[in-house]
C-alpha positions as CSV (number, residue, x, y, z in Angstrom):
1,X,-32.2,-47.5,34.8
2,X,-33.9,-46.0,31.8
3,X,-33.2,-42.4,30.4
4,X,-37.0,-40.4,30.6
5,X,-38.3,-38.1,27.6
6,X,-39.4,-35.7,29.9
7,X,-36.9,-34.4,32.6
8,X,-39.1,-32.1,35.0
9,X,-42.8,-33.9,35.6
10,X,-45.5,-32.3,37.6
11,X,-49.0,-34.7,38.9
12,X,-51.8,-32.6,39.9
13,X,-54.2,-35.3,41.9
14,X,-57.6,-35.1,42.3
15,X,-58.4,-37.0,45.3
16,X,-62.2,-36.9,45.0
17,X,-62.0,-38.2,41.2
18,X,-64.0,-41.6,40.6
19,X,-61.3,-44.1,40.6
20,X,-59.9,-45.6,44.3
21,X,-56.0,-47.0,43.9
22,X,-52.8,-46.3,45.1
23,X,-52.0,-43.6,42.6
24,X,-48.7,-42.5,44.5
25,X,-47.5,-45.7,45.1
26,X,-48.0,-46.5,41.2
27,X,-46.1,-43.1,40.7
28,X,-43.3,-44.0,42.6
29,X,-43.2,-47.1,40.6
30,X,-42.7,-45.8,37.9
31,X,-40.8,-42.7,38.3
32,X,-38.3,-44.6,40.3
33,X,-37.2,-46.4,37.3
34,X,-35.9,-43.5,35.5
35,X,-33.1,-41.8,37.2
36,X,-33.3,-38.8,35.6
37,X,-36.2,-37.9,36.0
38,X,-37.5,-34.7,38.8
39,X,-41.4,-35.4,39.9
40,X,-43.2,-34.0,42.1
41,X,-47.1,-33.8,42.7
42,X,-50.0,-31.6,44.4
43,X,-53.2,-32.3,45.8
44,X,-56.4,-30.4,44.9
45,X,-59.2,-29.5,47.3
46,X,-62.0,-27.7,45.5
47,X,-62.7,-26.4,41.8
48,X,-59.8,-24.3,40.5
49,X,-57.2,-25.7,42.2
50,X,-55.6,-27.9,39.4
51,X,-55.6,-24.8,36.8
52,X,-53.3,-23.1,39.9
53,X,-51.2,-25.9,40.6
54,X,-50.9,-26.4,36.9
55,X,-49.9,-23.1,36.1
56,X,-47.1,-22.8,38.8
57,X,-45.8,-26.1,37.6
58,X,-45.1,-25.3,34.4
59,X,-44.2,-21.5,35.4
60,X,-41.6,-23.1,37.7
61,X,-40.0,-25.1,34.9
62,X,-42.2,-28.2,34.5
63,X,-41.7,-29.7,30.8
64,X,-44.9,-32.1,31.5
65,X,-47.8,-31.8,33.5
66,X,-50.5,-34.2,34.2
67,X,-53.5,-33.9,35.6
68,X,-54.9,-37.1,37.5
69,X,-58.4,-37.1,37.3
70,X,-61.7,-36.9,34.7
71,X,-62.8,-34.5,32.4
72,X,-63.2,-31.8,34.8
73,X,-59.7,-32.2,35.6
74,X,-57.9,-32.1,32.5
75,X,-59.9,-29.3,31.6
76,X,-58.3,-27.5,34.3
77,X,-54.5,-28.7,33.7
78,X,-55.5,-27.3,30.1
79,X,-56.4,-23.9,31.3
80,X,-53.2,-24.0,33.5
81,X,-51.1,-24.4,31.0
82,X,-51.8,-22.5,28.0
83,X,-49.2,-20.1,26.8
84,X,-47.1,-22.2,28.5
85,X,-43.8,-24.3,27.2
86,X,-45.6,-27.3,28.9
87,X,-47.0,-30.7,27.5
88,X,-49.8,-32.0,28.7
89,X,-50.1,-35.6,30.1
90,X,-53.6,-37.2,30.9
91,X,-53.6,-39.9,33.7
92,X,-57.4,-41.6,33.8
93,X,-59.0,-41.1,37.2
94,X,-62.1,-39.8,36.4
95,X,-65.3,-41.8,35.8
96,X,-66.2,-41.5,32.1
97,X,-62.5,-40.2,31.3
98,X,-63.7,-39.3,27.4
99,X,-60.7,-36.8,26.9
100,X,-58.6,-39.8,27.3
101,X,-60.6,-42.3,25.0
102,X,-60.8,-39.2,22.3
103,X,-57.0,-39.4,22.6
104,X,-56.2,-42.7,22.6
105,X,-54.3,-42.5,25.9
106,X,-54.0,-45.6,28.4
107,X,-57.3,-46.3,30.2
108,X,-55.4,-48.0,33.1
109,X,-53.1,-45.8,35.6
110,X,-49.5,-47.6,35.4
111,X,-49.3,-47.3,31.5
112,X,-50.5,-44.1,31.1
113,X,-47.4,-42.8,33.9
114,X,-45.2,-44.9,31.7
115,X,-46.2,-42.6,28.7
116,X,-45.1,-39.7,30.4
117,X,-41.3,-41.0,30.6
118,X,-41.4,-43.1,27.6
119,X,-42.1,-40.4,25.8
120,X,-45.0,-40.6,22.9
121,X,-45.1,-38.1,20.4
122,X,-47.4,-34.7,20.6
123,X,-50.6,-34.1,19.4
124,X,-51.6,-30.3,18.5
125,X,-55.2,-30.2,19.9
126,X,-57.4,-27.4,19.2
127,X,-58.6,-25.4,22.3
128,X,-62.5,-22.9,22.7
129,X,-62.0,-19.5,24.1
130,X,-65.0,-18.8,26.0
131,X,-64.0,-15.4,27.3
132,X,-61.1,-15.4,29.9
133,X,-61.2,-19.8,30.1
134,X,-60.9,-22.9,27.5
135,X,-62.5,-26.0,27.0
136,X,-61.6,-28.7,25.2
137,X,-64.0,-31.2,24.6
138,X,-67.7,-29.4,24.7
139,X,-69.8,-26.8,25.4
140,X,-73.5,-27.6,26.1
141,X,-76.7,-25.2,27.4
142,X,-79.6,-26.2,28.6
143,X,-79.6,-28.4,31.6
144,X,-79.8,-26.9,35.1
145,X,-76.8,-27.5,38.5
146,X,-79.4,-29.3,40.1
147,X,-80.1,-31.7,37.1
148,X,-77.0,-32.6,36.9
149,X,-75.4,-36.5,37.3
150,X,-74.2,-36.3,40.9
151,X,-70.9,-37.3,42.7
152,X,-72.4,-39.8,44.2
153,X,-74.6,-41.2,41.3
154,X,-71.0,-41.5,39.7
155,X,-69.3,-43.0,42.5
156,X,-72.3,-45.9,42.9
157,X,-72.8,-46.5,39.2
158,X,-69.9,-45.6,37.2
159,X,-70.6,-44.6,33.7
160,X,-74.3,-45.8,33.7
161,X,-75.2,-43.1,36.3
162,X,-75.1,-40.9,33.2
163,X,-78.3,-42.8,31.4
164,X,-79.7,-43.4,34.7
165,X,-79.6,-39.5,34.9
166,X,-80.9,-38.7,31.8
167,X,-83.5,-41.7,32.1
168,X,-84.9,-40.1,35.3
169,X,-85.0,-36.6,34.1
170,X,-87.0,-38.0,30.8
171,X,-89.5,-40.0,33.0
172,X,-90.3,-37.0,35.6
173,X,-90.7,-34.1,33.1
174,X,-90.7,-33.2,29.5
175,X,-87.4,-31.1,29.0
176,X,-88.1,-27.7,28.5
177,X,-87.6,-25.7,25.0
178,X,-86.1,-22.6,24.5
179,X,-85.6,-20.1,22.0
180,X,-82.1,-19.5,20.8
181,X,-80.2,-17.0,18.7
182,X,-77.0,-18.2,17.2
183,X,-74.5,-16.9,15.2
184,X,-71.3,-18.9,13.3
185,X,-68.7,-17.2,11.4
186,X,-71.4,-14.7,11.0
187,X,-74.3,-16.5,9.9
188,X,-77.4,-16.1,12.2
189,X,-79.9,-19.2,13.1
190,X,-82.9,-18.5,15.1
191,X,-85.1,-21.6,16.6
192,X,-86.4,-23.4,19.5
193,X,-84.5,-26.6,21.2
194,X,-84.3,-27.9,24.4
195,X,-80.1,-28.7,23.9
196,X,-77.6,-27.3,22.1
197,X,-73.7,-28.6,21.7
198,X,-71.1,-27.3,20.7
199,X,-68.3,-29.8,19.9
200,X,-64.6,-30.0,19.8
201,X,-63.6,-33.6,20.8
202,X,-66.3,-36.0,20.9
203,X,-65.8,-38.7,22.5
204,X,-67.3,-40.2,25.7
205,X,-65.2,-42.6,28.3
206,X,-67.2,-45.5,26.3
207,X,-65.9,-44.3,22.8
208,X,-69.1,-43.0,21.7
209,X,-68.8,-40.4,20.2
210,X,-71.3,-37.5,20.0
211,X,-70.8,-36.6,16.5
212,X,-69.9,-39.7,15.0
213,X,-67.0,-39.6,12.5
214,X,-67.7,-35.8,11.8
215,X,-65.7,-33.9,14.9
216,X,-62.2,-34.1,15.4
217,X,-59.9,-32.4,18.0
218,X,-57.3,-30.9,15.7
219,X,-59.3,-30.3,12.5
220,X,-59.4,-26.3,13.9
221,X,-63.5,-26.5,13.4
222,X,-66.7,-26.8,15.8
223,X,-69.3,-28.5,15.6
224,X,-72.7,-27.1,16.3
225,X,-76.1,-28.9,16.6
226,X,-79.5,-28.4,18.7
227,X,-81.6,-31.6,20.4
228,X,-85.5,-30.2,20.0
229,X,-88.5,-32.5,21.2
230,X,-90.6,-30.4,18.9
231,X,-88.5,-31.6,15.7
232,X,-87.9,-35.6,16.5
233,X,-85.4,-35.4,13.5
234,X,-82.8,-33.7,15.5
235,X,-83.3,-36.5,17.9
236,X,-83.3,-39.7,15.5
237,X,-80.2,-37.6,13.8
238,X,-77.8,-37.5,16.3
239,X,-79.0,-41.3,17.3
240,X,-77.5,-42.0,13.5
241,X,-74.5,-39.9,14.1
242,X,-73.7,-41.7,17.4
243,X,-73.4,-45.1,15.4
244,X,-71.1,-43.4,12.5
245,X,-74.0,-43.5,9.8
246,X,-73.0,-41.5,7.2
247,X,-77.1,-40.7,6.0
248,X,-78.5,-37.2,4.9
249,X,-80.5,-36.8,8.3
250,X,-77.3,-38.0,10.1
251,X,-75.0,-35.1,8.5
252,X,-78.6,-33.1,9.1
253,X,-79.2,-29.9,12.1
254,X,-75.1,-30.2,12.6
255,X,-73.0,-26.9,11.7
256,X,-69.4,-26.3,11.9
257,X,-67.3,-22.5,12.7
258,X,-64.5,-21.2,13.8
259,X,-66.6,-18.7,16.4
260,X,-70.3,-19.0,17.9
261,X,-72.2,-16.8,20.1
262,X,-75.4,-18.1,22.0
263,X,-77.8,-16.6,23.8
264,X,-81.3,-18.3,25.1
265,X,-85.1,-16.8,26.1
266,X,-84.9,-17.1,28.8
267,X,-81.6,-17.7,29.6
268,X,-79.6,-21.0,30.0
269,X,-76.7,-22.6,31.7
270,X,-73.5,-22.8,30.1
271,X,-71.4,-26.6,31.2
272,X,-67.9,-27.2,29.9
273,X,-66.3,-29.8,29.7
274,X,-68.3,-30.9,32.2
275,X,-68.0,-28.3,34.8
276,X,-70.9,-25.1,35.3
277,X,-69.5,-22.2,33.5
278,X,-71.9,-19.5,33.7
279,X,-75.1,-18.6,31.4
280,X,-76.7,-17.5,28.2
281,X,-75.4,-15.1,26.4
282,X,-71.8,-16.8,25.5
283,X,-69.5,-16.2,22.8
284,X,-66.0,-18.2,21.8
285,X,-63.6,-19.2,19.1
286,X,-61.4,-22.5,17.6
287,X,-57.6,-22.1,18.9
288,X,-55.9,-24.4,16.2
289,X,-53.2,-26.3,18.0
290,X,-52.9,-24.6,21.1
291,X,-52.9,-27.4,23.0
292,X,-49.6,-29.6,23.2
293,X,-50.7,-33.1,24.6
294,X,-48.7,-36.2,25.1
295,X,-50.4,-39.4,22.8
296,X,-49.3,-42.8,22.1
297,X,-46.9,-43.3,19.0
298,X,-43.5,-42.5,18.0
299,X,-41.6,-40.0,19.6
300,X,-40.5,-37.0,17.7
C-alpha cells in the first residue's frame, strides 16, 4: 500500500457533466490503494450545490477537494473553498474542461485521481472578485441565456457544439452592438462592441487559448479586450492572438488591470466561467494567489 499526500479528500460529482464512466468505481480504484487515505464524495443536483458541498468539505477538515465536472463546476469548488485551508483538485468531466488544459492537469479520469494522492506540487492561481462570487477563468458580456450552447448541443457534439453555436448565431442574425463604458485601474474607455472579455486563464479544452501567449493565471493581471463588427480589426486581432502571433494588431484593442467596471446601453448579460451571473453594470478585482490548486510536478 502507498502512503497519500493528502490525508482527508473530498469529490463533489456532477452527475449531469458531459463525460459518461464509472467515476466511483475509478475512485475506489484508486483510493483503495492508499491506506491512509479518508474520501468521501457528494452528489450535486442543481447550480450551487458544489460551492455548498465544497465549503462543508473543507469546513469539516478536508485538506483536498475536487470537483468532478467542467468549468462550471470547478468554478464552484473555487468559490467553496476560498478562505479556506483547502487545495483544490480538478477531475475532467466536463465537455471542453479548459480550466484543466490551462493547468496542465490529466485530461483522462484515473490519472488525474492519482494526482490527488500522489501529490503534485501547488500552484497559486489568481482568482476575480465580482462582488460577493469568483471566477476564475473569464468573464464575458454580451450574449443572451437563450443564445447560449445548450446541454444537449454539448452532450451530441462535444466540443464542436461550441462553433456550431456560434456558426448558427452568425448565419441567422448580425450580433448586436452596444455601447460600453469601462474603467481599469482608473482609466475610462468609452466605445461600441458587440463582446467584451475579461480574461484570467485562457485556455479552452482544445488548448486554444483566447489571448494567446499574453494571459496567464498567476501573473495577478486581467486581460481586457472588445469583439466589434463595426471595427473588423478587433476581429482579425484576436484571430492573430488565438495562433500566438506576436504582431502590433495582435497585441492591439487588448488591456490589462488589476480592477474593471462595466456597464452596457442597454444593458448586458454577465457569464462566468461559463455560468449566467447577472447583468451590466459589474465591477471586480485580481486576487493574486488566492487560489491553492493541485498541478503536475514535484511535490513541495
Amino acid at each position: 500500500m502507498s502512503k497519500s499526500m493528502y490525508k482527508k479528500i473530498h469529490v463533489v460529482i456532477n452527475p449531469a457533466s458531459g463525460k459518461n464512466e464509472p467515476i466511483i468505481n475509478i475512485l475506489n480504484d484508486v483510493f483503495h490503494q492508499y491506506d491512509d487515505v479518508e474520501w468521501s464524495i457528494s452528489v450535486t443536483k442543481k447550480f450551487g450545490d458544489a460551492t455548498e458541498q465544497a465549503r462543508e468539505a473543507a469546513e469539516n477538515g478536508a485538506d483536498l477537494v475536487a470537483g468532478y465536472g467542467g468549468d462550471g463546476t470547478q468554478h464552484e469548488i473555487a468559490n467553496g473553498i476560498l478562505s479556506t485551508a483547502a487545495v483544490m483538485g480538478v477531475l475532467p468531466g466536463g465537455t471542453g474542461n479548459g480550466f484543466a488544459t490551462e493547468l496542465g492537469t490529466p485530461k483522462e479520469l484515473r490519472p488525474a485521481v492519482e494526482l490527488l494522492c500522489s501529490g503534485g506540487q501547488i500552484r497559486n492561481i489568481d482568482v476575480v472578485k465580482m462582488g460577493d462570487n469568483y471566477f476564475i477563468q473569464r468573464l464575458y458580456v454580451g450574449i443572451e441565456p437563450e443564445e447560449q450552447t445548450s446541454r444537449e448541443e454539448k452532450d451530441k457534439y462535444g466540443t464542436f457544439a461550441y462553433a456550431i453555436n456560434a456558426y448558427r448565431r452568425a448565419r441567422d442574425k448580425s450580433p448586436k452592438e452596444f455601447n460600453y463604458h469601462v474603467v481599469i485601474d482608473g482609466q475610462e474607455h468609452v466605445f461600441t462592441a458587440s463582446k467584451l472579455y475579461v480574461v484570467n486563464a485562457a485556455k479552452a479544452g482544445t488548448g486554444i487559448s483566447v489571448t494567446g501567449k499574453i494571459s496567464k493565471p498567476d501573473d495577478g493581471l486581467l486581460d481586457i479586450f472588445v469583439l466589434s463588427n463595426r471595427d473588423i480589426r478587433t476581429l482579425a486581432a484576436a484571430a492573430e492572438r488565438v495562433v500566438h502571433l506576436d504582431t502590433h494588431l495582435a497585441n492591439s484593442f487588448i488591456k490589462q488591470g488589476k480592477e474593471v467596471f462595466i456597464d452596457t446601453d442597454p444593458d448586458q448579460p454577465v457569464w462566468t466561467d461559463g455560468e449566467y451571473t447577472g447583468r451590466t453594470p459589474i465591477s471586480m478585482q485580481v486576487m493574486p494567489g488566492e487560489l491553492k490548486v493541485l498541478v503536475p510536478g514535484k511535490t513541495n
